[in-house]
Every structure is written in C-alpha cells, then in structure tokens.
N, C-alpha and C positions, 0 to 999 in steps of 0.2 A: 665093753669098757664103759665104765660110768665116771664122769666129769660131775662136780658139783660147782657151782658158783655160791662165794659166801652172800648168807643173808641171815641180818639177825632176825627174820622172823617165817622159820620155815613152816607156818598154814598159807603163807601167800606167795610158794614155788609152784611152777608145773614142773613136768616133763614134756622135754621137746627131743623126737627122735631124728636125727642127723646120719646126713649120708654123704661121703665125699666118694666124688667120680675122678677116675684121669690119675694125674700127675698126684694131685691133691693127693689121694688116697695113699700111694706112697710116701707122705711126709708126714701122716700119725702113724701112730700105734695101730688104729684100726680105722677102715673105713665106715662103717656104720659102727655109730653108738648113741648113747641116752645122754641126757645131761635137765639136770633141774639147774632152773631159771627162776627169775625174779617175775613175779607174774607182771603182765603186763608189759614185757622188754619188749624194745621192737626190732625189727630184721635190722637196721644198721647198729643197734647195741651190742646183739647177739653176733654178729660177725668182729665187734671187738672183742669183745672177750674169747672169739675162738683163736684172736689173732695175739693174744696175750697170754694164753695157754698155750699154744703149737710156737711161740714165738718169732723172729725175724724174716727166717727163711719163707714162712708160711704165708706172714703176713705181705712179706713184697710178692707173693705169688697170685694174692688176692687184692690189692690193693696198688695203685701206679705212685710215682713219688708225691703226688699230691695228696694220699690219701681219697682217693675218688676211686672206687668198683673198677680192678682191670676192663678193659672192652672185651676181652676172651673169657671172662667169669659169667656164666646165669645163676641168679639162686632161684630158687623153685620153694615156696611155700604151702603145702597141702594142695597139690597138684597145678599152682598160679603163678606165671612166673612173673615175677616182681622186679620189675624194674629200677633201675639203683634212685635215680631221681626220687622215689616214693616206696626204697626201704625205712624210713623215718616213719611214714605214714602207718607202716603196716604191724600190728604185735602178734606176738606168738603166745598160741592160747594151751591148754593142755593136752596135751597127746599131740600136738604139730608131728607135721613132716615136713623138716626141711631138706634139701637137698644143694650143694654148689655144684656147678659145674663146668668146666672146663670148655671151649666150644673147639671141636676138634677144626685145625686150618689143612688148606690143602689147596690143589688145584690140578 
C-alpha cells in the first residue's frame, strides 16, 4: 500500500517505510507500507497525519485524550527508539523506518 501526503512541491518528498505491530496492524489496510512525506516532517507530524488518514478509531489507539503518545505505544525510528517527549526533535529523512508499537501487558 502506498499513502501519499499532499505537497505542492514534490522534489522535497521522501519515502518513509512504516510498520505497524499488534493491535495497530489490524486497524489498516496493511501493516507495513510506504508513504511519501514532506521532507523534513518530524516523528510527531508523521504520527498526525497517520492519525488523519486511519482516522478516530486509530488515533484514540495512539494517542490518550490529551493528545500525548499512549504510555503502551513505542515508536521506533531506523532502529532508535524515540521517545515521545523528543518525537518533535526528531525528522524523517529518506528511506526511514519507522515502526509503532504496541508494548504487549501481562503479568
């Protein structure tokens, strides 16, 4: 599956490859796919726009009612896992890997 985000000027998109684990993965279409970006977007941009694409359901699954990273969410960027406080910090360059993932509870 390929996702586009609009931009009127596509020489300054990458491609950023996406992976959802868990729960996640049953609420798209596919769990891994591509999707071209606005260069330069960074980890909490790109988690909006996945959350306005997959819409409500998605978004409350990723996000608490505050809009703040569930505590059971990691995202993992080219093998780094990034922490919500300094997904602001971080961009996604071309050819990324991102990954969300769910952190499995138990006891």
């Amino acid at each position: 599956m390929r996702l586009n985000q609009l931009n009127n000027n596509p020489r300054s998109q990458v491609k950023i490859h996406v992976k959802l684990a868990d729960f996640l993965a049953k609420m798209v279409p596919e769990a891994k796919f591509e999707m071209n970006i606005n260069a330069g977007t960074t980890v909490a941009e790109f988690m909006a726009v996945l959350t306005e694409h997959f819409g409500e359901k998605f978004r409350r699954a990723i996000f608490d009612h505050d809009g703040k990273l569930n505590a059971d969410i990691v995202v993992v960027l080219d093998n780094r896992f990034i922490p919500p406080q300094q997904m602001t910090e971080h961009t996604i360059n071309e050819s990324s890997k991102l990954s969300i993932i769910p952190i499995a509870g138990g006891g």
